[in-house]
N, C-alpha and C positions, 0 to 999 in steps of 0.2 A: 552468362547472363540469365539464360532459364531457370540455372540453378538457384541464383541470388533469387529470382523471383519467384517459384517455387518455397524455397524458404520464407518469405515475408508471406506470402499466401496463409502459411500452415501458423504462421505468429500469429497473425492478425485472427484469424479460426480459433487457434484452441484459446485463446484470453477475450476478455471483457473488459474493453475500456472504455467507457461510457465517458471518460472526460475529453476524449479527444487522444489520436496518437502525435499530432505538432506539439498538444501543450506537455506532454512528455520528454518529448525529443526537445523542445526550449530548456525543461529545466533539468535537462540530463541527466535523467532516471537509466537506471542499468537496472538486467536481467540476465541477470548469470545466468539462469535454467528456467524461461521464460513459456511456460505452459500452466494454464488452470489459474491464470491471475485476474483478479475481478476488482476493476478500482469503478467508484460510484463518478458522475457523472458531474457532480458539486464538493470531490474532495480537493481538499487545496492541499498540495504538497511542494516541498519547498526542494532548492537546489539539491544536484548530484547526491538522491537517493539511494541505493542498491535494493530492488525487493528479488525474492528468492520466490522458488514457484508454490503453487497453490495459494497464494495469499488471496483474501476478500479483504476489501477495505470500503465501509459504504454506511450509510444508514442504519438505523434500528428495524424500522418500519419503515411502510409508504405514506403514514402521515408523515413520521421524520424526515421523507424524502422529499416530498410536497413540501413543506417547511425549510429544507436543505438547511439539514441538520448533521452535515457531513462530517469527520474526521478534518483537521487540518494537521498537518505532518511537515514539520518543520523542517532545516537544512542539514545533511550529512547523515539522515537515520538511515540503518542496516533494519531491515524487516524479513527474518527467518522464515523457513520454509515450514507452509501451513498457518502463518500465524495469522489472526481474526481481530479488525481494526475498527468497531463498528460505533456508534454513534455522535455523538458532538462534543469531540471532547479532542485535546491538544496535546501533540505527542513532540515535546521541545528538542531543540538542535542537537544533534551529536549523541543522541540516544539509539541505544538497540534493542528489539522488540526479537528474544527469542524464538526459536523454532516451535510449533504449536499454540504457542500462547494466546491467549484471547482476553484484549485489551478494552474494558468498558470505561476506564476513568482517566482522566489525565494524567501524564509522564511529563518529570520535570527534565528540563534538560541534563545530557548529560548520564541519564542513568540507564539501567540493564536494568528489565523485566523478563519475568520468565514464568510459565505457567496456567495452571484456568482454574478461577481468572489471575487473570497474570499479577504477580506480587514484585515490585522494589528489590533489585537484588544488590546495589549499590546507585 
């Protein structure tokens, strides 16, 4: 039991969830390698996501923040290790956002991005 709790201690420490960890755990987001992950506080993201570590996902700015001009992240998307989700823009169902990639414009569902800034790979 200390152990279990030990570990949720050191989760909850090294990441940044500004939007709440229930509204997470409602829409069954997974963490394979859950350290250095920073979701904004007004991102909407959609069912059974998978994000991998190091990921930001949040705003431009803090007028953008103020305005909550978040990312929303639709159903089923893979979000690669390190990759960078940042302003008001819609990343559609079934899509995956490679490892490093830094995403400023909208993703139609469906496709693979990869890159800075990240380009359509199908």
């Amino acid at each position: 039991m200390l152990r279990k709790l030990n570990s949720l201690i050191k989760w909850i420490f090294s990441n940044d969830f500004r939007c709440g960890i229930s509204y997470l755990r409602k829409r069954n987001i997974k963490f394979p390698h859950p350290i250095g992950i920073v979701i904004g506080k007004n991102v909407e993201l959609g069912n059974n996501c998978t994000i991998y570590q190091n990921v930001t996902i949040g705003a431009k700015t803090e007028k953008d923040a103020k305005l909550k001009l978040y990312p929303k992240i639709g159903n089923n998307v893979v979000i690669g290790a390190n990759a960078l989700i940042i302003g008001d823009i819609k990343i559609g169902n079934n899509s995956y956002i490679g490892a490093g990639s830094v995403v400023l414009k909208d993703v139609d569902e469906g496709s693979v991005v990869v890159g800075n800034p990240a380009k359509v790979l199908r």
